[in-house]
N, C-alpha and C positions, 0 to 999 in steps of 0.2 A: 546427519544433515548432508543431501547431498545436491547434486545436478542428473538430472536424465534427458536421456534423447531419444528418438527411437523412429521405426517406420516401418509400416506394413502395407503390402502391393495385394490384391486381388487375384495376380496369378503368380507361380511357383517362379522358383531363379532366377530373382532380379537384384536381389541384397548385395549391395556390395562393401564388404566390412571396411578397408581402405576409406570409403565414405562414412560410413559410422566413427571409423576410429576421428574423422578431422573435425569431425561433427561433435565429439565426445572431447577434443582437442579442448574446445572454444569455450568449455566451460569449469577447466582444471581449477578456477580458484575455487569453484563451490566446493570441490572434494580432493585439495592436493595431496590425501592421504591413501589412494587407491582407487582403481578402474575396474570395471567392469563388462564384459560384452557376453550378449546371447545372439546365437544367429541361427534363422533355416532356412527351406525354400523361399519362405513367405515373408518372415520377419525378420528386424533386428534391433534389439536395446543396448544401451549403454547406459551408463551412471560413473561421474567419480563420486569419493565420499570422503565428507569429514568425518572421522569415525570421534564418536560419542557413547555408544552404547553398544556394549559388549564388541569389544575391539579385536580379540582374537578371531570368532566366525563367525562375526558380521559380514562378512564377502556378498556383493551381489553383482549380476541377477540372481535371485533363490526361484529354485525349482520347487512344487509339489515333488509327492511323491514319487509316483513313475513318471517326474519331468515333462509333461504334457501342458503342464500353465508356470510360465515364468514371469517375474515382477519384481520391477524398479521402484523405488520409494524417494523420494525426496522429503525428508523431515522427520517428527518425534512423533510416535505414542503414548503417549503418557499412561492411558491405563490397559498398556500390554500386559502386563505383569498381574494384572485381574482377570483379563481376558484368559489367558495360556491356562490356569488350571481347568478349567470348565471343556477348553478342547483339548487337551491330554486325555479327561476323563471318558471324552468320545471318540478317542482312538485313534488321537491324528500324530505321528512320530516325527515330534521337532527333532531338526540335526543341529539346530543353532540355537541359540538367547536371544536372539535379534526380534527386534518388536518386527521388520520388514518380515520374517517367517510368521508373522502370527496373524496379517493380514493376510496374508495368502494359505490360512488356516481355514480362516473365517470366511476365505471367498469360496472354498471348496465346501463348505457347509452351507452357504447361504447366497450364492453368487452374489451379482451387485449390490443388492441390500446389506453386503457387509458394513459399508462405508459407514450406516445409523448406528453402529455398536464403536465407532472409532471416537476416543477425547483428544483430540492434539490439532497437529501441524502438517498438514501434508499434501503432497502430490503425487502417483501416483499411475504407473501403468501395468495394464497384465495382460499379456498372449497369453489364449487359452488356445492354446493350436486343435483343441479335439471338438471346439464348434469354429477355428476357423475366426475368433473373434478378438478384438483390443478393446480392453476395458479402463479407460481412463477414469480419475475424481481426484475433484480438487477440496481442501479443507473448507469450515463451513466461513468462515470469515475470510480468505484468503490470502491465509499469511503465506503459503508457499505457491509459485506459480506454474504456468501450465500455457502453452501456446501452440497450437497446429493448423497445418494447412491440408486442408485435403485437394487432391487432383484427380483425372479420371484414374479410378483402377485404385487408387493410392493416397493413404497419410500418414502424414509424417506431423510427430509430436518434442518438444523441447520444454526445459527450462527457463531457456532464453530465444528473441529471434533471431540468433547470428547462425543457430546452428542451423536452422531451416536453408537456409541459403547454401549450404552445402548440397542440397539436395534440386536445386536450382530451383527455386521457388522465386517468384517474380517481387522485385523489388519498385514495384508500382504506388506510387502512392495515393492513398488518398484524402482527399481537399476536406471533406468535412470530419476528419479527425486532427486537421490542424483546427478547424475553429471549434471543435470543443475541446482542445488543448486551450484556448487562449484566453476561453472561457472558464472554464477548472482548475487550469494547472495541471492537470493529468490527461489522457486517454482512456477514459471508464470501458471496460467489458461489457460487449464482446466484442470490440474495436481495436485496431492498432492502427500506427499509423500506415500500415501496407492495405494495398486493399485486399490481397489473397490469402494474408494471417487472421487467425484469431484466437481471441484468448479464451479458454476455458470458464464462464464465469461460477464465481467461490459458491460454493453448496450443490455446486452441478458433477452431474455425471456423464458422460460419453460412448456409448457404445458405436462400434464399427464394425461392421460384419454385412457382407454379401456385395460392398461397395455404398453402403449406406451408413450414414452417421446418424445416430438418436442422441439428441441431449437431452435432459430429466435433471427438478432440483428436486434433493433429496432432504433440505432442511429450511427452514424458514424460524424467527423468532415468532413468539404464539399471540399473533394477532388474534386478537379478538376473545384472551384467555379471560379468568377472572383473576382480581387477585389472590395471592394463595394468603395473605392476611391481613386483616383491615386495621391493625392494631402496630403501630411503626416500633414498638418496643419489640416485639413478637421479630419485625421483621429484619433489625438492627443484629438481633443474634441468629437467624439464618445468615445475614449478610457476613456477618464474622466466621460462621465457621464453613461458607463453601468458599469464601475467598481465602483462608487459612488452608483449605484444602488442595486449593487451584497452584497456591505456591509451593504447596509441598512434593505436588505431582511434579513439577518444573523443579524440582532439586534432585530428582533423582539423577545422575550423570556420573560415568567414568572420567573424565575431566575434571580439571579446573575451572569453578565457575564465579561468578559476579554479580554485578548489576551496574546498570546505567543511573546516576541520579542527579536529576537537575534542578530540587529544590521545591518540587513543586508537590501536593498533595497526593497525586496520584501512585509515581517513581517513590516517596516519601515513605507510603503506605508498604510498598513491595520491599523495600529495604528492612523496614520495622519487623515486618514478620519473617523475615530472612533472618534476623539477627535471632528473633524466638525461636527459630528452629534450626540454628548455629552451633554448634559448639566453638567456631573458630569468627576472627573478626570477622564481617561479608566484605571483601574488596570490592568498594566500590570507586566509580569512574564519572569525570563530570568534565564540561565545555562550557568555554566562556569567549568574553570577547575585550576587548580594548576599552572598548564604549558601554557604559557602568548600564547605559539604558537598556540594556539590550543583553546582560548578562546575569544570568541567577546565580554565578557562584557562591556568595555570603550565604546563601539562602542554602545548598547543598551541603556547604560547608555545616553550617549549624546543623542539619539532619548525621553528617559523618560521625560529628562529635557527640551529638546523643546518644548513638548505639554503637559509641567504638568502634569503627569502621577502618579498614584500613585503605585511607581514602586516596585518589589521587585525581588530578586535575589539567587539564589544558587548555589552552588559551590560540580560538583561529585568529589570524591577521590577514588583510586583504592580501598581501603578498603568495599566500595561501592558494587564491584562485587559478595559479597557475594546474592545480590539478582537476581544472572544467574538462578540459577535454578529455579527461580520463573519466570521469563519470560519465559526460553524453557517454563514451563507449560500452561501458558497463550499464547505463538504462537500456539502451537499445531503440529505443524512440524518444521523441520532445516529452521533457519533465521538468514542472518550473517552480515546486516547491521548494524555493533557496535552502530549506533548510539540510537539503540532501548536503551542503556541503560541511557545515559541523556534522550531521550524524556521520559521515564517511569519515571524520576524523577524528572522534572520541569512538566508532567501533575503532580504525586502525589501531588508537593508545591501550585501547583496550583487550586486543588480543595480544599486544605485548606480554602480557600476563595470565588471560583463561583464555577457556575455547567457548563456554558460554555466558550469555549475559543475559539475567531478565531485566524486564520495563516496564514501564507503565500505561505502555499502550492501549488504549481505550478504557480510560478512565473518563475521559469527558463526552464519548459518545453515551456509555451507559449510565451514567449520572450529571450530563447537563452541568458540561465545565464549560464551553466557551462564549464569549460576549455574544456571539450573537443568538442566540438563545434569548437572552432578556430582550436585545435590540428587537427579534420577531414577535414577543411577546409586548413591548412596549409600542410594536409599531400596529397592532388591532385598533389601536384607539380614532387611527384614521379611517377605517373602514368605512362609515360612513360620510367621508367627507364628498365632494364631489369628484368626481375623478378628472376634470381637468383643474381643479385644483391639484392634487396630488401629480399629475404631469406637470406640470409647470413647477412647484418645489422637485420632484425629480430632477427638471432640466437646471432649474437652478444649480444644484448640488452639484452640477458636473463643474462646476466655472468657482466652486469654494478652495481655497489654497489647499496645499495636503501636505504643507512642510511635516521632517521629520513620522512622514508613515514608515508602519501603521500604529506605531505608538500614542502617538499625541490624539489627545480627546476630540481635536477640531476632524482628524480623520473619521474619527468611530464617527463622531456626529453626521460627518458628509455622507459617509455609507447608509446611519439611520434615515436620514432625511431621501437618497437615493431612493430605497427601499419602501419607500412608502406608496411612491409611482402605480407599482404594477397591481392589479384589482385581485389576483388569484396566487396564491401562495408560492407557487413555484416560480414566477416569476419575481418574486418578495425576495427570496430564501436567493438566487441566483444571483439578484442586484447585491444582496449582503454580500457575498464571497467571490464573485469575477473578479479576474484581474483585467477582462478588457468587454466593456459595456458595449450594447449594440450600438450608442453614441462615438465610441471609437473604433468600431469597425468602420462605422458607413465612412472615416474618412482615409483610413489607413488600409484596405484594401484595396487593391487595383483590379482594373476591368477586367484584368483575366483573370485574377480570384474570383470575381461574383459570377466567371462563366463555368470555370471549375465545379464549383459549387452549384454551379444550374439555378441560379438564382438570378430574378427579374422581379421585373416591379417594380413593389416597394422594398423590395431585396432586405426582407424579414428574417432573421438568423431566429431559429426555433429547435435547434437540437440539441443545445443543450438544457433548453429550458422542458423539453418533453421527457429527457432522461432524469430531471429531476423529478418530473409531476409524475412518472409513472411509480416511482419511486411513493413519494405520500398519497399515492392513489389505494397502494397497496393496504397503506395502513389510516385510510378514511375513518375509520371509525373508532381509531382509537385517542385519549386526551391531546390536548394542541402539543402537549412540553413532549410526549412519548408518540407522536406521532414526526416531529422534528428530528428527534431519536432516533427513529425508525430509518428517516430519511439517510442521516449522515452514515449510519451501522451498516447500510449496503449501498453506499455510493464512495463519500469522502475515503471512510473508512479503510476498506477494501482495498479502493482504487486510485489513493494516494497514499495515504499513509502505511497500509502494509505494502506497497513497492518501495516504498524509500526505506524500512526496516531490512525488508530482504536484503535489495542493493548495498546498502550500506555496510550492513554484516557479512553478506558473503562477496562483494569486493575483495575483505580482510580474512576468508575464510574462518568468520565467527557466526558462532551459531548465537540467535535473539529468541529469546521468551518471553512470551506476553501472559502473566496470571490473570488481566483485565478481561482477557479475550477467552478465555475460558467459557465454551459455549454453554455449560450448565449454570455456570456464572451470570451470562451474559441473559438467557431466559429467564432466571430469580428476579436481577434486576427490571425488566421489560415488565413484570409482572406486579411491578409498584407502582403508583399511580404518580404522574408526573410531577404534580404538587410536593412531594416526599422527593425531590432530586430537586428541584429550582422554587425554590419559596419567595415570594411578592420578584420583583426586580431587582435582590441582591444573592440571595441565599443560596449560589449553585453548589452543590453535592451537598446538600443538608443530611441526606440519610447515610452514607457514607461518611460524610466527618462525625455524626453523632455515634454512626460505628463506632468508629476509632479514635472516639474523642482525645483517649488517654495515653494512642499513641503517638500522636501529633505533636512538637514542640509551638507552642503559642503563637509563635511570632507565621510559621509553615500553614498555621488552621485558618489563619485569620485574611492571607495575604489573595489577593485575587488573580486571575489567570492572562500570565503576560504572554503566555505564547513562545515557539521556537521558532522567535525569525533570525534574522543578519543585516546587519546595517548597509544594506544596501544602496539607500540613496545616498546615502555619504562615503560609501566606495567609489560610486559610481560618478562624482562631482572631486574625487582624489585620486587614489594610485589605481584604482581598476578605469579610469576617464578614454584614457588613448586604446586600454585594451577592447571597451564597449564600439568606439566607434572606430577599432579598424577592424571587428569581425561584421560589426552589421550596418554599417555604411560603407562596405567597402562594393566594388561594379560587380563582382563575383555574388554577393548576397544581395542587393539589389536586383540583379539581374533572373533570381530563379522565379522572379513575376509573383512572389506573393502579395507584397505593399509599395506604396506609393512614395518614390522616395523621399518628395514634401513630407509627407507623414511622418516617420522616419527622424527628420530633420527635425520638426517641430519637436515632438517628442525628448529629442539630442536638448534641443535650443532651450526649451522651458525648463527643463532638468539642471541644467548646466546654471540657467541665470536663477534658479531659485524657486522661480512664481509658479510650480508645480514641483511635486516629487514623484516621480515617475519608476522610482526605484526597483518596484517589482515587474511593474511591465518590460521593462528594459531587459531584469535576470528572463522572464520569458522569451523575450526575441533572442536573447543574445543565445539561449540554452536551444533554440529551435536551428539557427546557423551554424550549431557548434555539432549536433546531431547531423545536419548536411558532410557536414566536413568529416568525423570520424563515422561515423556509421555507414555513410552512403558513398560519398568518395573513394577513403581507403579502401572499402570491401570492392569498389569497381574498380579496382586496381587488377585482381583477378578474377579470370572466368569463372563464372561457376563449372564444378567438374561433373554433377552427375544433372543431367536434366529431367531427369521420372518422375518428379512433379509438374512441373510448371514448363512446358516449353519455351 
């Protein structure tokens, strides 16, 4: 697991390594175990690495043979160790064990098309200096990242955005990746929030060569496939033995490893077959909270204790928050999924101990775990209603109390009844999961946001609603439950939840494994009909727990999905109260013209007396202010030193 950086100019003698080395600086936590630099006329990479797999010559960049193509890796192979005999037998002389050498095997065998032969985690670049070219690719889900800016003549490629800015790349922002932040929680690819970055997005390729960039995806789940069996007994034991498999690939490590587990079926499942194929306890690692609502430790606990685990535990407390501003710095743009701040702090407990950890990540994209899943399927019954009926129960639901979100049933219910409004799914599907509805823009932006944004009129916010419908567009014709599947697998997925895995883990210089995400895994599943994952409006992961019926303890099989949030509105009404309103009521964040500072107030006012809970909206604003200050202040603290991108 590592960090890369890298860039390449059009014409000869412009590399200046002093820039790569500050550039390569910025991102020591991903690999405080070793650096790397390649340089010529033309080019230059760097990587550190946390060394996991073959630790003695793993060293990179790895050269081909007569060193004509050189290549940075970010992440795991998993079936390197299948791949390498088949190209030995064709004549290609490893100098290393490193799966990073086996990609740069297979590129000389197959150029770009290598990436279709690759099972893992990865990012990912190669100078082929004998055509002249940079060949970037990102894994197929997006667990490891990928961000470049191209300029005349020149691009320049990172892990992260801080290190671009070495290269003076323009720190310009733009307006409508704040509103599909506020709308998400995230910044979805191929957007950031700079207007002159952008992110590689996950199953895609990049070529550069002559001053021209091509991007190409080279993987998709198999829309439109059939299923491979109509018979769920048939298909309960495929699902047992490529998911047995997925975990077993993820144990291979020269390290000490783990697992994260938080009680829930998914994490439960990964731990279960960890311990099968154990000889030693699995240490496992788990977060909680004060507030009994909002914490699954009992639940972790009783999994610890079924498989002998050797378990341990921690406990965030709002005093805890002090370490915000350390994350905005580590995302690198606005991110308002609260829950980055337990996972930042069960990885940190947990590399106290290994270097890797798996999880359960995507277990509810591929098997239809989370509420709203039924809520979209229970909310078809209005389709026929009239639709200024269903407007007017929309606008209702805006003015229904929201004590105690998003736990409490009166919330789910408000978001149900929300989501019944809009006539066409992707507006449905967005109503369910915003955190700030077009009803709370139209009053919390200011006239110079809606000028920013070039928006007049009826000043209609529609980008994130198109990023979603392009999304179920893709997958039209497949059933309603695996068509929702479809959606979250290359949006939420991707573009929130494996940024906050990365972040969080390599923050603490820990490497994270997802067996869920296992993209052979991930097609088996896709290839079961929806009905077999979400049964009437209770049943979600039916074919999954009937898997693993017998690995489940009773109480784990039964229990339904609460979610990884933080007690936010009740931070935010206690000890977090003065820190919310002196970062984002103060004249300095007021003043950068995004919101209204009535807005703002209100928001403060109703939060504070009760008659709203405003608690996630609040961690968004307060996480967008907090990015101003450590990402964009600090860094304009210094000039940029090389200007050859971005003047």
């Amino acid at each position: 697991m590592c960090g890369i950086c890298g860039i390449v100019y059009d014409e000869p003698g412009r590399v200046d390594p002093a820039t790569l080395k500050r550039a390569n600086d910025l991102i020591a936590h991903r690999g405080p175990d070793d650096e790397g630099f390649y340089e010529d006329d033309r080019a230059g990479l760097a990587m550190r690495r946390l060394a996991i797999i073959d630790l003695n010559t793993g060293h990179q960049p790895i050269s081909n043979p007569d060193g004509t193509a050189w290549i940075v890796l970010n992440g795991e192979i998993y079936n390197f160790l299948e791949l390498r005999p088949e190209l030995e037998r064709a004549g290609y002389p490893f100098k290393t064990k490193s799966d990073t050498e086996v990609i740069m095997a297979l590129y000389e065998k197959m150029g770009p098309a290598c990436v279709r032969k690759l099972r893992g985690m990865f990012a990912f670049a190669i100078w082929d200096k004998r055509r002249q070219r940079l060949f970037l690719a990102r894994d197929r889900v997006g667990k490891k990242p990928l961000v470049y800016a191209a300029g005349p003549g020149t691009l320049a490629f990172s892990s992260e955005l801080r290190c671009l800015f070495e290269w003076g790349v323009s720190k310009e922002i733009f307006p409508k990746a704040i509103d599909l932040y506020l709308s998400l929680q995230y910044i979805p690819s191929p957007w950031t929030i700079y207007r002159n970055i952008r992110k590689l997005p996950p199953a895609h390729t990049l070529i550069y060569e002559k001053g021209q960039a091509r991007i190409e995806r080279y993987w998709d789940l198999p829309l439109g496939s059939a299923p491979l069996t109509r018979d769920p007994r048939e298909a309960q034991e495929m699902l047992r033995e490529k998911f047995r498999e997925a975990v077993r690939l993820r144990l291979i490590s020269d390290v000490p490893l783990g697992a994260f587990l938080s009680g829930g079926i998914d994490s439960s499942l990964v731990v279960a077959v960890m311990s099968e194929a154990s000889s030693r306890p699995v240490k496992t690692f788990s977060i909680g909270f004060e507030e009994e609502n909002f914490s699954e430790l009992p639940y972790a606990r009783e999994v610890a204790r079924a498989y002998g685990c050797d378990h341990r535990e921690f406990v965030v407390k709002p005093e805890m928050a002090e370490v915000l501003p350390k994350l905005a710095w580590h995302y690198g743009e606005p991110y308002a999924d609260s829950s980055a701040l337990p996972s930042y702090y069960v990885a940190r407990e947990t590399r106290r101990h290994v270097t890797v950890a798996l999880n359960g990540d995507g277990g509810d994209e591929n098997f239809a775990g989370y509420i709203r899943y039924f809520a979209m399927k229970g909310a078809r019954v209005w389709d026929q209603s009239p639709a200024l009926l269903r407007r007017m129960l929309g606008l209702a639901a805006e003015w229904l109390p929201e004590r105690n979100a998003p736990l409490s049933q009166l919330w789910r219910i408000k978001r149900f009844i929300r989501s019944v409004a809009p006539a066409d799914l992707a507006g449905r599907y967005l109503e369910m999961v915003c955190y700030f509805s077009d009803f709370y823009k139209q009053g919390l932006y200011s006239p110079r946001m809606f000028r920013d944004l070039e928006i007049q009129g009826e000043r209609e916010l529609v980008w994130a609603r198109d990023y979603l419908r392009s999304a179920m567009d893709r997958a039209g014709k497949e059933d309603f439950v695996n068509r929702l599947l479809y959606t979250d697998m290359v949006t939420y997925l991707p573009e929130c939840l494996m940024v906050k895995m990365d972040i969080a883990t390599m923050a603490n210089s820990l490497e994270g494994r997802s067996p869920f995400l296992d993209h052979e895994l991930m097609e088996l599943s896709f290839r079961m009909p929806g009905h077999w994952k979400l049964r009437g409006l209770r049943g979600h992961k039916w074919i999954l727990k009937q898997a693993f019926w017998d690995k489940l303890p009773p109480r784990i099989r039964s229990r339904g999905k609460m979610g990884f949030g933080i007690p936010v509105g009740a931070w935010f009404r206690g000890r977090l109260r003065d820190y919310w309103r002196g970062h984002v009521l103060s004249e300095k964040a007021v003043a950068r013209g995004y919101f209204n500072r009535e807005a703002l107030q209100r928001i403060w006012e109703e939060h504070q007396s009760g008659r709203r809970d405003h608690g996630y909206r609040m961690w968004a604003l307060l996480m967008l202010e907090l990015w101003h200050q450590e990402c964009l202040e600090k860094m304009s603290e210094k000039a940029p030193r090389d200007q050859a991108v971005h003047p």
